[in-house]
C-alpha positions in Angstrom: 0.0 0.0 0.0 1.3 3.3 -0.7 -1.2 6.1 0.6 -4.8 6.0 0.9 -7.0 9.4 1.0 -10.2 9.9 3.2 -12.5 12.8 2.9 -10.4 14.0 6.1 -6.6 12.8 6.2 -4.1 11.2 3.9 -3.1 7.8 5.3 0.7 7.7 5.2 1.7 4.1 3.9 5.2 2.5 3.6 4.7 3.8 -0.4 5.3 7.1 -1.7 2.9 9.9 -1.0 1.5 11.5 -4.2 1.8 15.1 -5.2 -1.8 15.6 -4.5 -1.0 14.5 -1.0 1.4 17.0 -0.3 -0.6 20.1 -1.6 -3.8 18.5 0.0 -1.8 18.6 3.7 0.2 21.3 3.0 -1.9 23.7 1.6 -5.5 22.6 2.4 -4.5 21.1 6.1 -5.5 18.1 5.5 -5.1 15.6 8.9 -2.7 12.7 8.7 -2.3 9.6 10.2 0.2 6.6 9.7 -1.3 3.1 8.4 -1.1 0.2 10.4 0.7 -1.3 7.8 3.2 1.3 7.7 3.3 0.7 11.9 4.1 -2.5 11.7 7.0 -1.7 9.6 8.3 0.4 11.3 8.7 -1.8 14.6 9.9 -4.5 12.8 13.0 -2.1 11.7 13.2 -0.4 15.3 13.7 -4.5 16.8 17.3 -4.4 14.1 18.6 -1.1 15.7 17.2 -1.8 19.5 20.1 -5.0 19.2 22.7 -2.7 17.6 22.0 -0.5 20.1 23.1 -3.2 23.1 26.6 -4.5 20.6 29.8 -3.7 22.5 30.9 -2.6 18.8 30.5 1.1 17.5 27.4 1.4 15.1 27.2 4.9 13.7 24.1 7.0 14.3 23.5 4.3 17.1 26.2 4.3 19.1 28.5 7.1 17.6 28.4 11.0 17.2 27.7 12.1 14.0 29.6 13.4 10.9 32.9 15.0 11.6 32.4 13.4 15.2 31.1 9.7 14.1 34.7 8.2 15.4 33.3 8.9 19.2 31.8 5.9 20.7 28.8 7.1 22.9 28.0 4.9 26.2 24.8 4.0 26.8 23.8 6.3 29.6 24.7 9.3 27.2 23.1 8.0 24.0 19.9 9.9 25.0 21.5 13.1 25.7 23.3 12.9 22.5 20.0 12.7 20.3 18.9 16.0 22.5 22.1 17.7 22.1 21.7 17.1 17.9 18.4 18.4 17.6 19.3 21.3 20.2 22.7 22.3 18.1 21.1 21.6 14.3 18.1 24.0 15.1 20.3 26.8 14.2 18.0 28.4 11.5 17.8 32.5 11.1 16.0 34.8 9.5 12.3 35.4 8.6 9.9 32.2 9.4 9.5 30.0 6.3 6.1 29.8 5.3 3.2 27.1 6.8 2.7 25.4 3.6 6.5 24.3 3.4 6.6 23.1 6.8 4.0 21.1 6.4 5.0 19.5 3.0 8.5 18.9 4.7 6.9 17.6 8.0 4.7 14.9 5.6 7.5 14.2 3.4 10.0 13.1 6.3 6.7 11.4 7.6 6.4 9.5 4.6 10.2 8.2 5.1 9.6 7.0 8.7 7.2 5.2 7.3 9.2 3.5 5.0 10.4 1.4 7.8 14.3 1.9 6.4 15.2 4.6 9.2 15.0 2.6 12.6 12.9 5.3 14.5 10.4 3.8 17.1 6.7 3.7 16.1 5.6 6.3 18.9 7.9 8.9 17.0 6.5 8.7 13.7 2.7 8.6 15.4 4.2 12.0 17.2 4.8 13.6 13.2 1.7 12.4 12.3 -0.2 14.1 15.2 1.4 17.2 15.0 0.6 17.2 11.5 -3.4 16.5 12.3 -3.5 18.7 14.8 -1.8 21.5 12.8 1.0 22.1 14.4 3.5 24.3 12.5 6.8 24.3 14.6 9.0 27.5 13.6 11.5 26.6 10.6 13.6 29.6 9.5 14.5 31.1 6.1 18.7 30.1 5.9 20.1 27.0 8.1 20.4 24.5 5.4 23.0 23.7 2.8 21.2 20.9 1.2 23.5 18.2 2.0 23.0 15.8 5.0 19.5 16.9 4.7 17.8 20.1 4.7 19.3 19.9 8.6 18.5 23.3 10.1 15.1 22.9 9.2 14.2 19.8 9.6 16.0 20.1 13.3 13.2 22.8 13.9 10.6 20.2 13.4 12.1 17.4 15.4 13.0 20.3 18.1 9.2 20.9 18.3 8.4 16.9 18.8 11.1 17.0 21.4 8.6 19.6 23.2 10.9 22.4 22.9 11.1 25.8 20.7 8.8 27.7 19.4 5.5 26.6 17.1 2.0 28.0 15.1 -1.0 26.2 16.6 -3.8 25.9 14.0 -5.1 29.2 14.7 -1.7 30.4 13.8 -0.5 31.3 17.1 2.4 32.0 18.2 3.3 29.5 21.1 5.8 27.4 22.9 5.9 24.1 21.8 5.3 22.2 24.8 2.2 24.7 25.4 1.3 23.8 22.1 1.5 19.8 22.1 -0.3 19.7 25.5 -3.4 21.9 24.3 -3.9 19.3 21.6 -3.6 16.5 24.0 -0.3 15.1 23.0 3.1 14.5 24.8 6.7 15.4 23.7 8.6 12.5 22.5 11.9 11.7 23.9 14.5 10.4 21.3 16.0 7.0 21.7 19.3 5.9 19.6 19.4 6.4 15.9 16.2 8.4 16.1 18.1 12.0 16.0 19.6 11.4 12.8 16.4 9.6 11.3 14.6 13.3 11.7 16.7 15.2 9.9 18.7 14.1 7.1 16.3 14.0 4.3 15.3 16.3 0.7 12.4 16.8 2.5 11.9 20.8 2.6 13.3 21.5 -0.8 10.7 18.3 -2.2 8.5 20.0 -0.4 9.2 22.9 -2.3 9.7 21.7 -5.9 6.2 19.9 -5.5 4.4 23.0 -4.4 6.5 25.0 -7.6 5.0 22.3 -9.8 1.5 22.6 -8.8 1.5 26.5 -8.9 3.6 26.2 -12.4 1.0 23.8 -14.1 -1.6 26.8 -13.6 0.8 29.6 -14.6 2.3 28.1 -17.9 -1.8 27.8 -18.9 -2.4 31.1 -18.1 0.4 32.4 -20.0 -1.0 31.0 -22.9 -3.9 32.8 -21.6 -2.3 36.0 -21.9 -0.2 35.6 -24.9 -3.7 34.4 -26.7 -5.4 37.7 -25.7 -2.0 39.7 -26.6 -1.7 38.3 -30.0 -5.3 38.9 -30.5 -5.0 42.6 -28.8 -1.9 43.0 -31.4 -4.2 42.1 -34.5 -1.2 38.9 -34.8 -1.7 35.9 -36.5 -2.9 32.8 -35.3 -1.9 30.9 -38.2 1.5 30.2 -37.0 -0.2 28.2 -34.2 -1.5 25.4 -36.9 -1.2 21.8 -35.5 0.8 20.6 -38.8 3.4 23.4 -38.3 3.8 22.8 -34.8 4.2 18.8 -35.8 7.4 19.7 -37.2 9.5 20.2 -34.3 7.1 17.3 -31.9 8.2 18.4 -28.3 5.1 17.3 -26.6 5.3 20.7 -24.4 5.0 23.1 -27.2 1.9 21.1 -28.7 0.0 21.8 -25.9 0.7 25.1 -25.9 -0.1 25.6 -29.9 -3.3 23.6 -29.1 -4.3 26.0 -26.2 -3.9 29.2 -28.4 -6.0 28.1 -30.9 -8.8 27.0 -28.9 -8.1 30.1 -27.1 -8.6 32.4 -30.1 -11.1 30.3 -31.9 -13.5 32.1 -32.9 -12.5 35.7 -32.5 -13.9 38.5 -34.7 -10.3 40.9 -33.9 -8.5 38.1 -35.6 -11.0 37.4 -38.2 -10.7 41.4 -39.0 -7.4 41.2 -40.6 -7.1 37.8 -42.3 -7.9 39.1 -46.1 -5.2 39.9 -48.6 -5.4 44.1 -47.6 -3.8 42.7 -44.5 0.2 42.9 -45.4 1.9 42.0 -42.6 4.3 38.8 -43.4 5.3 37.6 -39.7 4.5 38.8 -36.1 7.3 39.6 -33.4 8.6 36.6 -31.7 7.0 37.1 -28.7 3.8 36.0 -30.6 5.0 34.0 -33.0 7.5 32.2 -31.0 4.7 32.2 -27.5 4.3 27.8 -28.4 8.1 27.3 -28.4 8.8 29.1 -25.2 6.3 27.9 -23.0 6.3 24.7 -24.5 10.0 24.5 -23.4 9.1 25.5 -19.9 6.2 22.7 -20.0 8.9 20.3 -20.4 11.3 21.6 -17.9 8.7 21.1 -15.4 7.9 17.6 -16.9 11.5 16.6 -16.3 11.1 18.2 -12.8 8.1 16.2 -12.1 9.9 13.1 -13.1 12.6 13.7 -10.7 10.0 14.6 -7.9 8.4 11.2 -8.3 11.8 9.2 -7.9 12.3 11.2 -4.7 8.9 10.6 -3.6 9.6 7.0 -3.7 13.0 7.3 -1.7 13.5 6.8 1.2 16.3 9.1 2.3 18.7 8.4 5.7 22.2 8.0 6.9 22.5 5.6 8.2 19.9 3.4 6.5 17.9 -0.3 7.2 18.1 -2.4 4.1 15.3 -4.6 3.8 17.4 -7.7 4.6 18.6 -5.6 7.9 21.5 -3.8 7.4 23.1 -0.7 8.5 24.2 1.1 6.1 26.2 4.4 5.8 25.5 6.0 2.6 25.0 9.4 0.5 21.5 9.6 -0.4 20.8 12.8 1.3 22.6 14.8 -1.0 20.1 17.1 -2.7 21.7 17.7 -6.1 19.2 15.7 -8.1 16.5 18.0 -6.5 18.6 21.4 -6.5 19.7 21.1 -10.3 15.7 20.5 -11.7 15.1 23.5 -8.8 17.2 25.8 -10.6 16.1 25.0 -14.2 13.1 25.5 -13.4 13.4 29.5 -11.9 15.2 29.4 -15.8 11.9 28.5 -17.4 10.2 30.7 -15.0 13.0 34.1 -16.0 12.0 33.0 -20.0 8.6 32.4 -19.5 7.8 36.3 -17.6 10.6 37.8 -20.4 8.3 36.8 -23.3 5.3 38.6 -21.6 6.9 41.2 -20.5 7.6 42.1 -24.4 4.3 41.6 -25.4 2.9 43.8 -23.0 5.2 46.4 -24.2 4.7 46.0 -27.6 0.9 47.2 -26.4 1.4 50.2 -25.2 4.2 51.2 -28.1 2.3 52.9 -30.5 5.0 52.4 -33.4 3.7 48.4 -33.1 0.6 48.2 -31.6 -1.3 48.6 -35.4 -3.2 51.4 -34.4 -3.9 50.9 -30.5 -2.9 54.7 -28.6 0.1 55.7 -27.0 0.6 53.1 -23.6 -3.0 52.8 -24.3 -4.0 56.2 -22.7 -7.3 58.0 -22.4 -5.6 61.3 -23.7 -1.7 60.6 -24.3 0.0 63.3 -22.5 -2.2 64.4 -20.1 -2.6 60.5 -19.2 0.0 58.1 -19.1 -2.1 54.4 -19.2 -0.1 50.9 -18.5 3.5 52.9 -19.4 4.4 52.7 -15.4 2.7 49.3 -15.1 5.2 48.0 -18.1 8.1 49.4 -15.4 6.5 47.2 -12.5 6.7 44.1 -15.0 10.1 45.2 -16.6 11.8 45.5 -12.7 10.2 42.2 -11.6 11.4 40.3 -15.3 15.3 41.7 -14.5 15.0 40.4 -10.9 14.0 36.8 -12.2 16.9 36.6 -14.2 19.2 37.2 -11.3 16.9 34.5 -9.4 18.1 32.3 -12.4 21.7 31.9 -12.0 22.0 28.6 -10.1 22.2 28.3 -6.7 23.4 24.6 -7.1 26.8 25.1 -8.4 27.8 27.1 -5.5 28.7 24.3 -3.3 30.7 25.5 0.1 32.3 23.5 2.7 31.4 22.4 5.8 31.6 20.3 9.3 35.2 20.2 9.3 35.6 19.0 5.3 33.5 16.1 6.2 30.8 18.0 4.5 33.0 19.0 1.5 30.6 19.3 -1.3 26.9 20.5 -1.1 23.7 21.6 -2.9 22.2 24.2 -2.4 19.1 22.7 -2.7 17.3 24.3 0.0 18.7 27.9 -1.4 17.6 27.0 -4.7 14.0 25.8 -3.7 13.0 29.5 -2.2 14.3 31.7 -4.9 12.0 29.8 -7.2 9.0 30.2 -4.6 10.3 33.6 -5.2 10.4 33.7 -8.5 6.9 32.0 -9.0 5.3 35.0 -7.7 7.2 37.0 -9.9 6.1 35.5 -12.9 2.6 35.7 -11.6 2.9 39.4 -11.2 4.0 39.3 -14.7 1.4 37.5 -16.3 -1.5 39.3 -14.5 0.3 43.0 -15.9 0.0 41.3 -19.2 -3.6 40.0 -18.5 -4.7 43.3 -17.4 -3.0 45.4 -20.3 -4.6 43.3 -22.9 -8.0 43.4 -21.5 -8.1 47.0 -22.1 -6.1 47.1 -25.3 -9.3 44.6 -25.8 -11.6 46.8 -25.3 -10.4 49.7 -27.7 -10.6 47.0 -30.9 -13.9 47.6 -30.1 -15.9 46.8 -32.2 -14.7 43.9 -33.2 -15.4 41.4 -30.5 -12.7 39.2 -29.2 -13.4 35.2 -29.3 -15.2 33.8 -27.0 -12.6 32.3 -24.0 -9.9 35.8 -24.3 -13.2 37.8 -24.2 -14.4 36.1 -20.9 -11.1 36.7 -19.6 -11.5 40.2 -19.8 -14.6 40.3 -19.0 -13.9 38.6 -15.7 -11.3 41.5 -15.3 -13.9 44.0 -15.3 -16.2 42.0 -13.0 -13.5 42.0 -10.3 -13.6 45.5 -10.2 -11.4 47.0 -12.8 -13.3 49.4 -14.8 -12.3 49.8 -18.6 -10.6 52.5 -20.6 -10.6 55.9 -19.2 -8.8 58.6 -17.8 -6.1 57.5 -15.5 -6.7 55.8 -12.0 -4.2 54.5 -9.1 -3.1 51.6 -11.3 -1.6 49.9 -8.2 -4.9 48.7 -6.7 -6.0 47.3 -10.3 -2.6 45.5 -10.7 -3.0 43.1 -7.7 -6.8 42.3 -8.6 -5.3 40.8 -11.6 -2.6 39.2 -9.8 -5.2 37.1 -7.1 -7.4 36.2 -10.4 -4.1 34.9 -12.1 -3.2 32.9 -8.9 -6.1 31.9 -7.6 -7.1 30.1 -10.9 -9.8 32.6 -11.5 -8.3 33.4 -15.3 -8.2 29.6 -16.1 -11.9 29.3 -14.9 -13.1 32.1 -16.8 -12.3 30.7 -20.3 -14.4 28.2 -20.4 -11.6 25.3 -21.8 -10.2 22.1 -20.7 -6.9 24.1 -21.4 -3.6 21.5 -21.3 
């Protein structure tokens, strides 16, 4: 059994949780609770490290310190003090809290390895994740702590820190509280750490999996809506949809860039703007790139984040600790915590994400330039001069675009030592995982200046009526409260309605179509 889902909690199984899983808990607070299945595991693993535990010979993570000091061998009197004095030290995370949804997905996906049964942790421990979890518990993870390597350890500490009882947590009314406090108003009791256990809560992938897994989700509904937007650009643009044919697009077959050709055209099916210009007084031979090329762009992106889902999944299905129960009971010291297979699809990604905003960026531009609009006015002002239109909205979008390409350069080639060279090459995961969440909302804010410029260059093609999906688009615009063409009004206000109906799914909804 993998996981199960009730119309209250996911069931955490020895399997891989799915995506859905994570968002649903993470982001919905759905409850959790382990299997029995997944129980009985887990016992049967603890019983291999309970007799390692008793051997006169050093085992590390049992009977040893960790990294730089794994050569110590730890009596037995001491052994629980040492798993309090790793948590303790490893909760060394500063800066602004991180926020609830990545705690969660990183409390469920270090869930979903205890339950593996490959990490030697007693059963009462994992239960102790799983009812913090339920109860919605959010222990106090900070923004830098982690290099990616050995886990995501400074945050992950945080949440074992809270188990233990101590630091600082949210309750489910988002509360500030102690953690103790916390765990005894929602009936449960801190859980003190037995050998092995220390190291079984913290090195994982868990917070920047988290992360990419949340990117994905929010990335599936923002590479639609640019399609969205370019659709209602090239229409706003008089442009041609003819580039967007299936058989032309069937020449170059990345699967990413058919969607998005197939999208546009049910997009602007239909449309009377584009319908206005399509007999032979219209001389125009080839739009601007950022028409013409929208399919091949954000086709690209469509399979980067394919390729970052498929490296997701394989992580989903790992189960990630040093040292490690085989299945034929084993010990093992290994490297499967290091996050480079996660950082490297994290940092194409915020790539696709810089390219992706660029392209719309110049095509809201190209609006409000009256030397390429075909006949649209000045920034699309009521009275050029005297009014001034998008022109300072374009600015917004143009500052956000040049900050995405600095969140682009990698964050995973800039490994840096640590614990005394033990520690001598890292990822960056973690680092690379929030400048994407980062540069998610900056492609948002991108799309939705786009959105909003194009409804109103829209609505001066009038008469000619737009199809029917771009015209419910802007239509849903103005229902949201943005009025149409005037004189000029504090744009700010009208900017982030457009950005909550971009990320709320609101612009996806109001087309109408099942759009890939």
């Amino acid at each position: 059994m993998s996981t199960a889902v009730d119309t209250q909690q996911v069931v955490v199984g020895s399997g891989p949780v799915t995506p859905e899983d994570v968002v649903r808990v993470a982001r919905d607070g759905c409850g959790v609770r382990l299997s029995e299945e997944a129980l009985a595991g887990i016992a049967a693993t603890r019983a291999v490290v309970e007799r390692l535990a008793d051997d006169d010979r050093p085992h590390y993570g049992v009977s040893t310190g960790f990294g730089a000091l794994a050569t110590r061998h730890i009596p037995v009197d001491q052994r629980a003090q040492l798993q309090r004095s790793l948590i303790r030290s490893h909760a060394a995370g500063s800066g602004p809290e991180v926020e609830r949804e990545v705690v969660r997905a990183l409390m469920l996906l270090r869930l979903s390895t205890l339950a593996t049964g490959r990490t030697g942790v007693r059963p009462e421990t994992a239960r102790g994740y799983a009812a913090m979890l339920d109860a919605g518990i959010t222990p106090t993870v900070h923004e830098y702590g982690s290099l990616g390597c050995s886990g995501d350890l400074a945050p992950l500490s945080s949440i074992a820190l809270a188990l233990m009882g101590e630091g600082t947590v949210r309750d489910a009314a988002g509360e500030l509280r102690p953690a103790a406090e916390a765990l005894a108003a929602a009936g449960l009791t801190p859980v003190q750490l037995a050998e092995k256990e220390g190291l079984a809560l913290v090195n994982g992938t868990d917070g920047m999996l988290g992360m990419l897994l949340l990117a994905l989700a929010d990335l599936r509904r923002l590479l639609s809506t640019a399609d969205v937007s370019a659709a209602m650009s090239v229409e706003a643009l008089l442009g041609s949809d003819a580039v967007f044919a299936a058989d032309l697009q069937g020449l170059r077959p990345h699967p990413g860039q058919a969607d998005s050709a197939a999208n546009l055209r049910a997009l602007l099916a239909g449309s009377g703007v584009m319908a206005s210009h399509r007999g032979p007084e219209c001389t125009r031979v080839q739009d601007a790139y950022s028409l013409r090329c929208a399919p091949q762009v954000h086709g690209a992106a469509r399979d980067t984040a394919a390729h970052a889902a498929t490296v997701a999944e394989r992580e989903l299905a790992a189960a990630i600790d040093n040292p490690v129960v085989t299945v034929d009971g084993r010990v093992e010291s290994n490297g499967n915590f290091h996050g480079a297979p996660v950082g490297y699809v994290l940092d194409f990604l915020a790539i696709a994400v810089a390219d992706v905003a660029s392209m719309s960026e110049r095509r809201t531009d190209r609006m409000l330039d009256a030397a390429r609009s075909n006949g649209l006015p000045p920034f699309l002002a009521a009275d050029a001069g005297v009014d001034s239109g998008h022109m300072i909205a374009q600015y917004t979008a143009a500052g956000i675009v040049s900050e995405l390409k600095r969140l682009a350069v990698p964050a995973s080639v800039d490994s840096i030592p640590s614990s005394a060279m033990q520690e001598d090459h890292v990822s960056m995961g973690w680092a690379a995982a929030r400048k994407l969440r980062r540069a998610l909302d900056g492609l948002t804010r991108v799309l939705a200046i786009e959105v909003l410029t194009a409804a109103r260059a829209l609505d001066l093609r009038a008469p000619l009526q737009p199809a029917t999906a771009t015209g419910a688009v802007r239509d849903a615009v103005r229902a949201a409260g943005v009025p149409g063409p005037g004189p000029d009004r504090h744009l700010a206000p009208e900017i982030e309605v457009a950005v909550q109906l971009v990320a709320d799914g609101a612009v996806l909804t109001a087309t109408g179509l099942p759009l890939h």
